[in-house]
N, C-alpha and C positions, 0 to 999 in steps of 0.2 A: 456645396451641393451634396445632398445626405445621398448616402451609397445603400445597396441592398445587397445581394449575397451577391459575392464574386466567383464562387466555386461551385460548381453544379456539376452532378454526374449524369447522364442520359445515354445516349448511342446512336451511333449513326448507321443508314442501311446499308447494307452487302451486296454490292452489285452485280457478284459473281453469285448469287444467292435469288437473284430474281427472276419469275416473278414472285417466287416465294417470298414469306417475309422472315427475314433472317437480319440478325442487326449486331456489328460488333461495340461495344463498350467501351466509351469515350469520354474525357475530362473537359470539361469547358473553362476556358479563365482566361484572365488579360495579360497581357505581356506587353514587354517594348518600357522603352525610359519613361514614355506617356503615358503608358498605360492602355495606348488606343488601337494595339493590336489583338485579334480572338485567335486564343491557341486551343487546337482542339489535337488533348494525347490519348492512344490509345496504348495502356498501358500493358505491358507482358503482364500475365497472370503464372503466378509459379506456384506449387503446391509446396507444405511446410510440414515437417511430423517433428513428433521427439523420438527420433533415433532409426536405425535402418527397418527395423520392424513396430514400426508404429499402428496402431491399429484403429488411428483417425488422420483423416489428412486436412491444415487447413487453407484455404486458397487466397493468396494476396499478390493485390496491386503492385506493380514495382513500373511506378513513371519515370524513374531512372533510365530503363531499360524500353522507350515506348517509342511510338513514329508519332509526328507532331506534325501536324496539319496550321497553317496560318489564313487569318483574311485579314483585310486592314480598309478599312472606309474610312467617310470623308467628314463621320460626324465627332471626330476627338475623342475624348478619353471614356474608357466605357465606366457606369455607374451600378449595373447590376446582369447578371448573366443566370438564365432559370429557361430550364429545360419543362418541357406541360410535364402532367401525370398521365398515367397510363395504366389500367386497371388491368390491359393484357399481355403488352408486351412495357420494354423498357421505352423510355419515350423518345421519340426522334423527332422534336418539332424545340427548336430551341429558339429564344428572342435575347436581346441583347439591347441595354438603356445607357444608350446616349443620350448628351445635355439636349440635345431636339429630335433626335429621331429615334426608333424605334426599327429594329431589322430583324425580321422573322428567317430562321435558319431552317434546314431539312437537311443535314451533315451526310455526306453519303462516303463510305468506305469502296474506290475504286480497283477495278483489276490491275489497272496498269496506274504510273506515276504521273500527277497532273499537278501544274503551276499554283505557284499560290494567288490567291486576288490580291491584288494591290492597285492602289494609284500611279500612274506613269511616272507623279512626282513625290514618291516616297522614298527615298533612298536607299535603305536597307532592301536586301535580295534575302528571300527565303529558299530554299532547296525544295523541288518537287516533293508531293509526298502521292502516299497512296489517299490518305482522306482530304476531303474538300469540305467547307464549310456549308457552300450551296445555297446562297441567298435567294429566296425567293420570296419577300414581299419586304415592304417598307411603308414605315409609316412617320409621316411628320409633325411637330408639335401646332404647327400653322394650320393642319387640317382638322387639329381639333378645339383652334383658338385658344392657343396654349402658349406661352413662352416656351418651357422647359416641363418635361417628364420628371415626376420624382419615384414613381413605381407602377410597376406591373402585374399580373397574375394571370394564368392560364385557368380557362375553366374545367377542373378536375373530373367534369363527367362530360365533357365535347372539347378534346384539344386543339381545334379549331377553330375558338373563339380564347379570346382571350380581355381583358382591363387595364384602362391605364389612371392614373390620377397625377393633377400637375400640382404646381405649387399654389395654388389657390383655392385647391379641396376639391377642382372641377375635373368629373369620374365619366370616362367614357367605354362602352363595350364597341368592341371590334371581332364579327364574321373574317374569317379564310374564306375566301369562295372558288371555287374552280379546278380543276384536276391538273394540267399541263402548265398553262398559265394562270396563275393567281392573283387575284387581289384582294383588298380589303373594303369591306363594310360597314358603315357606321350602325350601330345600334343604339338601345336604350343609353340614356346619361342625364347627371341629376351633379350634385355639390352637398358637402359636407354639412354647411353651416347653414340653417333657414334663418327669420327672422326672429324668431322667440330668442336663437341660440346666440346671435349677432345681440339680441338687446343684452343678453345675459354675461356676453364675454366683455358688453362698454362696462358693465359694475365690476369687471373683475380687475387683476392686474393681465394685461393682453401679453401673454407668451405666445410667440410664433416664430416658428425659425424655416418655415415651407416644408417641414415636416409632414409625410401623409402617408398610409399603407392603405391597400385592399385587398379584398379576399374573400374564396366563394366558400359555402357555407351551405350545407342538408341539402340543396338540390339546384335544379340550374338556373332558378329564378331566386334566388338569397345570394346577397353579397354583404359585407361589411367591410366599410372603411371608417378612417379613424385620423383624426389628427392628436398634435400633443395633448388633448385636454379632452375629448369629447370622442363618443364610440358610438356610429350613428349602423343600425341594420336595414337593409331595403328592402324589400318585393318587387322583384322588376319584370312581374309576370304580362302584365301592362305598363299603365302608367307608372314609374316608380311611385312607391309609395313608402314611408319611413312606419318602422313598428317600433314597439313600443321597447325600450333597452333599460337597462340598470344603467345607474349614473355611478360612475366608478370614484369621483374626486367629490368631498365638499369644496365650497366655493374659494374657502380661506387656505385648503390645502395646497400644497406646491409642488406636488409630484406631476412629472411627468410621464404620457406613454409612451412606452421605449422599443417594444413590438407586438404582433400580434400574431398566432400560428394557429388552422387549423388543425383539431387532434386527430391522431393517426388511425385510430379506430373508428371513433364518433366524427360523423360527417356534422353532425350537430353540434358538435362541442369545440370552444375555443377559448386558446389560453391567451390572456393578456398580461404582458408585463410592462412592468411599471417603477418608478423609481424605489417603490420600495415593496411592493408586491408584489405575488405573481398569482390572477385571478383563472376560475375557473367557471367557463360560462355556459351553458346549454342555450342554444338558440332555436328556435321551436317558428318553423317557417309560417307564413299566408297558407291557411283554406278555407279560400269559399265558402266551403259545406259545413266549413266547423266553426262556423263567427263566433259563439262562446266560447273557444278553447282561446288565451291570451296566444298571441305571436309574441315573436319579440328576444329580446335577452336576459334570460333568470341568472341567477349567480346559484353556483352550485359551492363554491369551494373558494377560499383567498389564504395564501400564505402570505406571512413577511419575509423575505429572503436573508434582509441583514444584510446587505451587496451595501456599496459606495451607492448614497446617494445622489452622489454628482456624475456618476460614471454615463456619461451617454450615450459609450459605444458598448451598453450589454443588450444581448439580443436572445432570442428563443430559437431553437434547431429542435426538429422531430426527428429520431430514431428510424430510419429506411434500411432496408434489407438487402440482399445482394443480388435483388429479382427486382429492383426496382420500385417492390411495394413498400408498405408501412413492416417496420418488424414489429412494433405492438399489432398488426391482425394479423400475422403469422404468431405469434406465441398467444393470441386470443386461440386461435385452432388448438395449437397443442394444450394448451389451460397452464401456460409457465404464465409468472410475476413479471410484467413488463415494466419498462421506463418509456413515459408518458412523453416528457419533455427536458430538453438542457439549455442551463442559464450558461453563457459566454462571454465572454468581454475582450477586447482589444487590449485590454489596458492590464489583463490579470492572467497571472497562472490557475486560477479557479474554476474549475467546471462545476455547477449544482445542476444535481439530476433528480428528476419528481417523478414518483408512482402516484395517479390517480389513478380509480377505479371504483367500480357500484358494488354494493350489497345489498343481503335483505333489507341490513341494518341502516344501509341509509349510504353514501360518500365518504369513501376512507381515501388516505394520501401517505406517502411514506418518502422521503427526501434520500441522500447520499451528496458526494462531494469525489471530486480527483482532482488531481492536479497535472497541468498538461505537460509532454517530452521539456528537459531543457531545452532541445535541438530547435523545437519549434519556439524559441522565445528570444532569440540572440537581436533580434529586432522586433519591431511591433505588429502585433498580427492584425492582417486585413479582415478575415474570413477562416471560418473552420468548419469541417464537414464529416460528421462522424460516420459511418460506415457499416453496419452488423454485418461479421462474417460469418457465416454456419460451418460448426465443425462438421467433416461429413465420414461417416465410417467406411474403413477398405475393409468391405468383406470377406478380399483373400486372405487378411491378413489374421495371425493370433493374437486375442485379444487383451488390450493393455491397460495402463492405469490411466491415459488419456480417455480411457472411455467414463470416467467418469466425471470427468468433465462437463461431458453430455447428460448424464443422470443425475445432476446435481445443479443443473441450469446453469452455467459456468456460461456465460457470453462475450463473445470476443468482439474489440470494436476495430480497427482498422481508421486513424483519425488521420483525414487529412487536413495542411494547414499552407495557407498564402501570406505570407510575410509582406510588409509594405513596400518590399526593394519587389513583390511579385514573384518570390520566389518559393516553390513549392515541397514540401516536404510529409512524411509522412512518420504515426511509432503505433502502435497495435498497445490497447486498454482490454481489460476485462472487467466485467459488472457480474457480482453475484448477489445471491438473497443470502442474508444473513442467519434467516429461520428458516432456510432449505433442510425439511425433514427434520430427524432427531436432533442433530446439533451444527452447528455453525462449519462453515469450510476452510479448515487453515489455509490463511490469505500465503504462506510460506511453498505449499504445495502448488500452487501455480506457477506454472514456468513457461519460459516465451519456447516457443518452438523450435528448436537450434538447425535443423537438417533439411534441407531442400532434399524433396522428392523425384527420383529421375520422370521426366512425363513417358507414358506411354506410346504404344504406334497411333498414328491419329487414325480414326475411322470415319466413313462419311456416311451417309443413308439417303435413300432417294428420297425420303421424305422427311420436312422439318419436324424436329421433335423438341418442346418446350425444353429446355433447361435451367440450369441457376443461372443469374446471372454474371457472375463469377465462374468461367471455365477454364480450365488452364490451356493456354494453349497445346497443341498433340495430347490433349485428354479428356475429348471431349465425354466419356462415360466411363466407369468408374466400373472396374477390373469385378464381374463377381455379381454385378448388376441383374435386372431381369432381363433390359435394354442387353446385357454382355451376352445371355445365353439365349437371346434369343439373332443376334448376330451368327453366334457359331452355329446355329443349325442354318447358315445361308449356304447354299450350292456352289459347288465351284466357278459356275459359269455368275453365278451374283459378284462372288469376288474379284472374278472375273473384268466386268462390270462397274462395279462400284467400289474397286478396293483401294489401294495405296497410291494417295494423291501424288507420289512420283510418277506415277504412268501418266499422267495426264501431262504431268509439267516440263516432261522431256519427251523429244521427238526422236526414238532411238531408229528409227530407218533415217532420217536427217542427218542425226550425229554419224552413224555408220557411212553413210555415203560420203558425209565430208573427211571423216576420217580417211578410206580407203580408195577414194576417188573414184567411186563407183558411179557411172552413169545413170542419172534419177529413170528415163525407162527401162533399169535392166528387174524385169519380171522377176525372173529366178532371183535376184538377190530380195527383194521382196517377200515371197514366198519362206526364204531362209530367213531372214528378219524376224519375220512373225510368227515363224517354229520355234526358233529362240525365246524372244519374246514369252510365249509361250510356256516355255520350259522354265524360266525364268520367274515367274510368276508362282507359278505350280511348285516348283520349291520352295518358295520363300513360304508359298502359303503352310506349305506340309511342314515347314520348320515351328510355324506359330502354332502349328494344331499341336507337336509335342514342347513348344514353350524353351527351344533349343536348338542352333543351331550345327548341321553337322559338317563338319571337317572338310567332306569331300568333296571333290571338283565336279563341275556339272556334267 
């Protein structure tokens, strides 16, 4: 059964956070000897500098140190795990491909510690956690006269619907519908192969191993799926309708397609790889109003990669950010050299990584290469999942020679990696341009970041305020900030109010009474409770306004 990504990052929502939306940052992937359990970690985030006066700090994952949430259903080993996209926030609508069903997730991070789902007759016992997976819909291959699922894809401009395709190229769209209780809706659905393509694959040699990918593409009515040999585009503003595509193979060729990714910037643009290329496509949707402008699939750009032609487990990964978006349209804003797309393999230490991009002049491309942690290779990899981290500057701090890092485009990747025993690990890559400015950046000057950052006091705000997606835990704004000075101009009665999440978490008239055996209606102790309290507060506060705590007793 071909597999699709196993590692997917998204987030699950904050319940102590609602009804706001507020969402913590969570890992999705299989576990168990089978494979057929979801483990969803929410991993500490620890801030990293070179040295005690660093004058950038950078923020990484450590699933070492994380709470694991488990679910376990009843449809076997899972085959591919993908979180939707989400253009505002990080995404919290996660699906999961079993050999027949399909189980739409909404992962919620709880106050208190709740069970894991399981079957009465699974064996293994998982330990409460605070996150839940939160199934709320399901879908079966039966209901879309399907044996078995072989891929899915969420539609990138409504995460609410989403595609499947089974192993006979037959492609079906599925509506979420409902607020409290949900379910699913059938939509448009068509197949891969018409009659012209059936007459055309009897002349060939018939390769098919149930092989199929799909994927949405410039807007919510274009989709493109693909089998090994054939890349068909649709209109599915109505009736499906097939447009006009580049034919990627001669007939006598023997290459296979091996994946297909939309690009990170261009909603119009998709890269295909192939047994020995790797193509670039512009797809130019259905209008109406425009019937002489061609629809369809132009070929913009085809490299040869040079990879193992027999390798079948290399795949395409797009570069995302630490906000959940693309990091090529974050470095389109700033106008840095971005990396486009990465070739991967199961089977190889070799990462290849491609710049394309437009000019006056026309389509330029530009390649590189890594080679992945040993750590991550001791067994055969399932899944890899690169990561951008942003370095982000302390602007309390005096400024260092990490700052140029920053001014020199210096990129840091954070590579996660699932081994086939399911075990997950993690080693921090950097990517730079070689023509950065005047002259080239010695690759010797780069050094992995040795010193953990102590995190600061955590702050709260009555109101949510967009972040990275990447915050350290007790750090959530960054010392020196506009967000920092405009906290300290809050009122004592604000901090009062909304200051140091201890107050909230301890019942200190509680603790007092049970300590001292005070009877809960004695007033006066009350009264004296919350003059304490009180005074309490108002010192710690008057300690952080001079950044120092004093000696004396209260």
């Amino acid at each position: 059964m071909p597999t699709g990504q196993l590692l997917a990052l998204g987030a699950a929502v904050d319940e102590s956070r609602m009804p706001a939306y507020r969402t913590e940052p969570i890992i999705a992937m299989p576990y168990g000897e089978a494979g057929n359990v979801l483990r969803l970690l929410r991993p500490r985030i620890e801030n990293y500098g070179w040295g005690i006066q660093s004058s950038v700090r950078l923020p990484l994952m450590n699933a070492s140190i994380a709470e694991k949430g488990h679910w376990v259903g009843t449809g076997g080993r899972i085959y591919q795990v993908v979180f939707a996209e989400d253009g505002k926030f990080s995404s919290t609508w996660l699906a999961v491909r079993q050999l027949s069903v399909i189980t739409i997730f909404r992962p919620m991070y709880h106050i208190s510690h709740t069970p894991a789902f399981k079957p009465d007759t699974f064996g293994v016992s998982f330990p409460p956690s605070h996150i839940s997976a939160n199934p709320v819909a399901l879908l079966n291959a039966q209901q879309c006269g399907s044996k078995s699922f072989i891929d899915l894809s969420f539609n990138p401009y409504y995460p609410r619907q989403f595609a499947v395709i089974d192993e006979a190229g037959f492609w079906c769209i599925w509506d979420i519908e409902g607020r409290k209780s949900l379910t699913l809706a059938a939509g448009k659905q068509g197949t891969v192969k018409n009659e012209t393509m059936t007459q055309t694959a009897s002349n060939e040699e018939e390769i098919t191993d149930g092989w199929h990918r799909i994927v949405w593409l410039t807007n919510v009515s274009t989709i493109a799926v693909c089998d090994r040999r054939s890349l068909v585009v649709f209109d599915i503003t109505a009736t499906p309708k097939r447009l006009r595509t580049h034919r990627l193979f001669l007939p006598s060729s023997s290459d296979w397609i091996l994946d297909i990714k939309r690009s990170a910037i261009h909603s119009d643009h998709l890269y295909v790889l192939t047994s020995s290329r790797i193509f670039w496509l512009k797809i130019i949707a259905f209008d109406e109003g425009k019937k002489h402008v061609s629809s369809g699939a132009k070929l913009i750009l085809s490299y040869r990669h040079y990879r193992d032609p027999n390798d079948n487990t290399m795949s395409l990964e797009v570069l995302t950010d630490n906000d959940g978006k693309s990091f090529a349209s974050l470095c389109k804003s700033l106008l840095m050299p971005t990396v486009s797309v990465l070739i991967m393999s199961q089977k190889s230490l070799l990462v290849n990584y491609y710049k394309f991009s437009m000019n006056s002049s026309g389509p330029t491309s530009s390649h590189g290469s890594l080679i992945t942690h040993h750590h991550m290779t001791s067994v055969e990899l399932k899944s890899l999942l690169f990561l951008q981290v942003a370095l982000i500057p302390r602007l309390s701090r005096v400024p260092g020679p990490e700052l140029e890092y920053i001014e020199r485009g210096v990129r840091f990747y954070q590579a996660w990696s699932l081994a086939s025993n399911l075990e997950i690990s993690s080693a921090l890559y950097t990517i730079h341009d070689l023509n950065t400015r005047e002259s080239a950046y010695p690759m010797h000057r780069i050094t992995a970041p040795q010193r953990r950052i102590p995190q600061a006091r955590r702050r709260e705000a009555s109101q949510r305020v967009k972040s990275h997606f990447i915050v350290a835990d007790g750090d959530l704004y960054e010392e020196g900030s506009p967000l920092d000075a405009l906290q300290s101009e809050k009122s004592y009665v604000d901090f009062m109010n909304t200051g140091d999440s201890l107050e909230r978490r301890i019942n200190w008239l509680e603790l007092y009474r049970q300590v001292f055996s005070v009877p809960s209606e004695s007033s006066e102790t009350e009264q004296f409770m919350k003059q304490l309290e009180t005074r309490i507060l108002k010192y710690a506060y008057r300690g952080e306004e001079k950044k120092e705590a004093s000696m004396s007793t209260l």
